[in-house]
N, C-alpha and C positions, 0 to 999 in steps of 0.2 A: 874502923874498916871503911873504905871508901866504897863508890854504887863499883867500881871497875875493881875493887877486889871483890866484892862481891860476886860481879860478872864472871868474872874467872876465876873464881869459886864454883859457880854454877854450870859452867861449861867443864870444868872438869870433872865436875860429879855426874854428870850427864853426856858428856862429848866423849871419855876417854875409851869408852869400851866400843863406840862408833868409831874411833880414829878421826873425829874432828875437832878439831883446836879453838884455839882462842880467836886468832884471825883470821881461818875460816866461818867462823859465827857471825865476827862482826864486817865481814867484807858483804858483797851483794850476792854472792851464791844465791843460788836459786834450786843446786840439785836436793833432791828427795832426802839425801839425810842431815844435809847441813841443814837444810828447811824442819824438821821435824827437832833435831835440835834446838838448833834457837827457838821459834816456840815452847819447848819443853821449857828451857832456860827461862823464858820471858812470862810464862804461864805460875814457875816458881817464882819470880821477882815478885810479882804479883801477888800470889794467895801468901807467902811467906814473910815478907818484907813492909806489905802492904803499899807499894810504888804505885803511885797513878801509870796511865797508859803515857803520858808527856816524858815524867822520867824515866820510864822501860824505854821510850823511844829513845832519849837522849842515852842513855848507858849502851842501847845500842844499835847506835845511829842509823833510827829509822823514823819516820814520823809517828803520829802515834795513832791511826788508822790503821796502818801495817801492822803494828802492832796488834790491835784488836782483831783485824782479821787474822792475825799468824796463830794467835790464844784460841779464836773458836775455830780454826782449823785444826790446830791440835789437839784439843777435845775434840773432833770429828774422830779424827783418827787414832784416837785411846778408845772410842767409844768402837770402831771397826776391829781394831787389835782385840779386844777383850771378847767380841761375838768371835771369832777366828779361835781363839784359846777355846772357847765354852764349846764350840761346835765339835773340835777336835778333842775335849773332854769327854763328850757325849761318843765318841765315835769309839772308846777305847773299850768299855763291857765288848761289845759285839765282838771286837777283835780278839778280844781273850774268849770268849766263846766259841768263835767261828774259826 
């Protein structure tokens, strides 16, 4: 398996229920879900595959800076998403209560 099957592999285990593809991943988007995708994407190359940040960049044509900020911004915002779920866990007794 090549790093670009891999890649589009990973974009469609993660892109397809967002409706973003393989060449919106790997173009220069910048909106909010193509953004949170690829991160996703490049954060599993990563802890799965074991790929340095050089060759995440090169699979998807970014340097590999971008790369590291894309990874700990995605972890910013797994770690936001999950307080959001737990808060609105929290909120459900009261409403069966009240």
């Amino acid at each position: 398996m090549t790093r670009q099957d891999v890649v589009a592999a990973l974009v469609a285990e993660f892109g397809s229920h967002r409706g973003v593809g393989l060449d919106e991943v790997l173009s220069k988007g910048k909106s909010k879900v193509v953004f949170e995708v690829r991160a996703r994407c490049m954060r599993a190359a990563r802890e799965r595959f074991g790929w340095s940040y050089p060759e995440i960049g090169k699979a998807f044509n970014r340097d590999h800076t971008t790369v590291m900020s894309a990874i700990k911004a995605g972890m910013r915002s797994s770690k936001n998403e999950g307080r959001k779920v737990r808060a609105g866990l929290a909120e459900i007794p009261d409403l069966l209560v009240g």
